[in-house]
N, C-alpha and C positions, 0 to 999 in steps of 0.2 A: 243653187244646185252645186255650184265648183265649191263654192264654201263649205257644204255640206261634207262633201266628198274627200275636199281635204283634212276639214276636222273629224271624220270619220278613220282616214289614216292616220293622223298625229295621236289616236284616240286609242289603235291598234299598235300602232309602233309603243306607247307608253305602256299597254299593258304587256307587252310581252315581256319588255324592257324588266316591268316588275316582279313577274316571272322567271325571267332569270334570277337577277338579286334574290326573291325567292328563293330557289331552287338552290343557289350558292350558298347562301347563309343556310342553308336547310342541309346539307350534304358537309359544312364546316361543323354544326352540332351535332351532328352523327356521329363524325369523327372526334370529339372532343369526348364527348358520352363515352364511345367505345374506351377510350384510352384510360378515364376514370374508374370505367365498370373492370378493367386490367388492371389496374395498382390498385384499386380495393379488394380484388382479387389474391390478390400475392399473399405465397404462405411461406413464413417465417421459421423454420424450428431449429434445434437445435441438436447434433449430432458428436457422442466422441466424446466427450469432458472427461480430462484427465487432469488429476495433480503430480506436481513431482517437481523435486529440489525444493523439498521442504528445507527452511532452514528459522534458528531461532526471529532473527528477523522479518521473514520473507517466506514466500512459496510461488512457485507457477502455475498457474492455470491454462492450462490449452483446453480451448474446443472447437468445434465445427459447427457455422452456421449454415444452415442450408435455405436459399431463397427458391420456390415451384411460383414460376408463372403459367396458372392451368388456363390463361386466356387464349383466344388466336391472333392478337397483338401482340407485336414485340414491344418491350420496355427500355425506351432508351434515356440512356444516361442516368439511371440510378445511384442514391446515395445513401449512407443512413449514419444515424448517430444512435447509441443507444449506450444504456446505463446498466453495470451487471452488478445482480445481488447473491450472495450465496445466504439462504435462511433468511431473506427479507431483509439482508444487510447488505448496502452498498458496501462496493468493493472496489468500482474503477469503473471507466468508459473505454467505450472503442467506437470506431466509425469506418467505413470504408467510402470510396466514391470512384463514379464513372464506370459504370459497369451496365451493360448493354445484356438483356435477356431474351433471346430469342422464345416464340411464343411456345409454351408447352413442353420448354426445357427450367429447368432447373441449375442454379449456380452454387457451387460449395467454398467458403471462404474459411481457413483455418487462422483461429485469434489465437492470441500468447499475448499474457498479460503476466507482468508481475508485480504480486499483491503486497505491499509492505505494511507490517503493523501500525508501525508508527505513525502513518496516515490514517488510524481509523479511531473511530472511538473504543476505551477503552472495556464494556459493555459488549460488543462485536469481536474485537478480539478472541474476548473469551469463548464467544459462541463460534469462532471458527477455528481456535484449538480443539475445542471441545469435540465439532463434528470433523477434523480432518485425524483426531484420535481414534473417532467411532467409525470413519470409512463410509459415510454415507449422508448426502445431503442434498440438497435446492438448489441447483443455481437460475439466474432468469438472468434472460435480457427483456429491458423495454426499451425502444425507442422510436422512429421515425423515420419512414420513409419518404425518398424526396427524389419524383422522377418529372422529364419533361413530358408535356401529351401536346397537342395542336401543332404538333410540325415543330416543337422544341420552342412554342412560342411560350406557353404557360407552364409552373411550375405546382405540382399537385404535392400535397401529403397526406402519408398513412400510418396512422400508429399502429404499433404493435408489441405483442408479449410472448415472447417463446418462453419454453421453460423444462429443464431433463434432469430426472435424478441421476447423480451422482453415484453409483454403489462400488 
């Protein structure tokens, strides 16, 4: 009966025990899911493209990226890399990092790149004389998001394609 009694507690003590670890692990993927279901969330667009200092050489491009996190997680530590086309023709890359989104807010980052010809193929070139003659065209970014989720322990990504006519 003592034996009984005691392995009757060792028997309770283990399963609460499990129970917790349970309940732990169980409240850590909640947390992980949440954080996922927010950086796949994230909307990407683009605002404001402007040319200007065209030169035989060269021209500028500024635009405005705009990142909405509509989740009720904040996004911390943010980064991205991404590649910009004007008319489906690469033109340059940009990236930013370390940028913290509080949830339901939205971040604006103004890019300035300048585009030299002589880095492009020559096929491209002429399609972006052609459309900064015409006054109107594509530009896009694609690229990559890269934020932390589980308490900055794992590191999640998300592609993405914004994309604004130019007029």
């Amino acid at each position: 009966m003592i034996f009984e009694n005691s392995m009757r507690k060792t028997i309770i003590k283990l399963l609460f025990l499990i129970i917790i670890v349970i309940s732990i692990l169980g409240l850590i993927y909640i947390n992980y899911q949440s954080d996922i279901n927010a950086i796949n969330n994230i909307n990407v667009s683009l605002n404001k493209v402007d040319v200007n200092d065209i030169k035989i050489t060269s021209f500028k491009l500024n635009f405005n990226v705009e990142i909405f996190n509509p989740s009720d997680r904040d996004i911390i530590d943010l980064s991205t890399d991404f590649n910009i086309y004007i008319e489906n023709n690469y033109v340059g890359e940009g990236n930013f990092s370390n940028i913290n989104i509080p949830n339901k807010t939205n971040l604006s980052k103004d890019i300035i790149i300048t585009v030299f010809y002589d880095g492009l193929a020559d096929a491209t070139v002429d399609v972006i004389k052609k459309i900064l003659n015409e006054g109107e065209f594509k530009i896009e970014i694609k690229g990559t998001l890269y934020a932390k989720a589980l308490f900055g322990l794992s590191l999640i990504e998300q592609n993405y394609i914004a994309s604004k006519i130019y007029k």
